[in-house]
C-alpha positions as MATLAB code, in Angstrom:
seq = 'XXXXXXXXXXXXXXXXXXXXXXXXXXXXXXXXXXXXXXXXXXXXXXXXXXXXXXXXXXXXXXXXXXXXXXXXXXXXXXXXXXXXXXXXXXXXX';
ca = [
      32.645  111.259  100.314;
      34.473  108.125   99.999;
      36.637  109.309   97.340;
      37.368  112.902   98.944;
      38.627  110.558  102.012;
      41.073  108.558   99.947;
      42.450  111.947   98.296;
      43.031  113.233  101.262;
      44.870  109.958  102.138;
      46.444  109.905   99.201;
      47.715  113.236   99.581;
      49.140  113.279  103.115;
      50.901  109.977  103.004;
      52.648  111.767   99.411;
      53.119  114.564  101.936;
      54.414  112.633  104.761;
      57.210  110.571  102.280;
      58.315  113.966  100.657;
      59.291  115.383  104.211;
      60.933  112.329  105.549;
      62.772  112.016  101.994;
      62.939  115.872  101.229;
      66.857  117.173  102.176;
      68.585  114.014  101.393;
      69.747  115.769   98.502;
      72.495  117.771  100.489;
      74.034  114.766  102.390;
      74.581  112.635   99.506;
      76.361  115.300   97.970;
      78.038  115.826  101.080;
      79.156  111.839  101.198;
      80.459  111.850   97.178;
      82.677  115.141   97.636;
      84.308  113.461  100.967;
      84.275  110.333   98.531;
      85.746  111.925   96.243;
      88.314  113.505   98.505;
      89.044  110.186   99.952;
      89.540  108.987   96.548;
      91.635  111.456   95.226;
      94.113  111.328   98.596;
      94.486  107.117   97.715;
      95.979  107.914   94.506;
      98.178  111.073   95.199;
      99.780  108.228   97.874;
      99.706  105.350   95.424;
     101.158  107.816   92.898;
     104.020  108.540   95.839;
     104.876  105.558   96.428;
     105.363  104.430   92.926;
     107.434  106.943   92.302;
     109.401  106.426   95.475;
     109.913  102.619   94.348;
     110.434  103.386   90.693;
     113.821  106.082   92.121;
     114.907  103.362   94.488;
     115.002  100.656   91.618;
     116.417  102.837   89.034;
     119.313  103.498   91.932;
     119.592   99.940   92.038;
     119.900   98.864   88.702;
     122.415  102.000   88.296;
     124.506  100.374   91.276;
     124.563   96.964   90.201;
     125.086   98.199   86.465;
     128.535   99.920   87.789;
     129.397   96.865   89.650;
     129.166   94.802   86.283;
     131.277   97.300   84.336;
     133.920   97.286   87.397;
     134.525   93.557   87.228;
     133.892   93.497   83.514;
     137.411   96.021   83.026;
     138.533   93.783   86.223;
     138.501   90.986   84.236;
     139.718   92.325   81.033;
     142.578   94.084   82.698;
     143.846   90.604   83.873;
     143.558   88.756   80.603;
     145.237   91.629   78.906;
     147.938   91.332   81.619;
     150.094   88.597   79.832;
     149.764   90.568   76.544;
     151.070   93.422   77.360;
     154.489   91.712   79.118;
     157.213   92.176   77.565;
     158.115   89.225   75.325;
     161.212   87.032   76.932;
     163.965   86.793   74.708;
     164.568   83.306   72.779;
     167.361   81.122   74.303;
     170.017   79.965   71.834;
     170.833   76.527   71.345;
];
């Protein structure tokens, strides 16, 4: 008697657990694939936004890179300046 008693103990506290536990299955699911989703959004805007610095630093070192060239021919142009004069004639004595 004793032991049919703890069997059927046994049995519905197994039975109890199972149907408190029993469908969490479907939500945990449910939580990685908006986890995933979540996940997946955070890069596609990380992604944007490095490219979005990556275009507005290649535009800058473009500009500044232009700038250099323009005052490098700046600069050459006026040292080649004096060259390029014609030369004066040499005075007699």
């Amino acid at each position: 008697m004793k032991s049919r008693l703890v069997a059927i103990l046994t049995a519905a506290s197994l039975a109890l657990t199972l149907a408190a536990c029993g469908d969490s299955g479907k939500s945990t699911k449910e939580a990685a694939d908006k986890a995933a989703a979540a996940t997946k959004e955070a890069a596609d805007k990380a992604a944007a936004a490095t490219k979005d610095a990556a275009d507005k630093s290649a535009a800058a070192t473009k500009e500044a890179a232009d700038k250099a060239a323009a005052a490098t021919k700046e600069a050459a142009d006026k040292a080649a300046a004096p060259a390029m004069a014609p030369a004066e004639p040499a005075k007699k004595q």
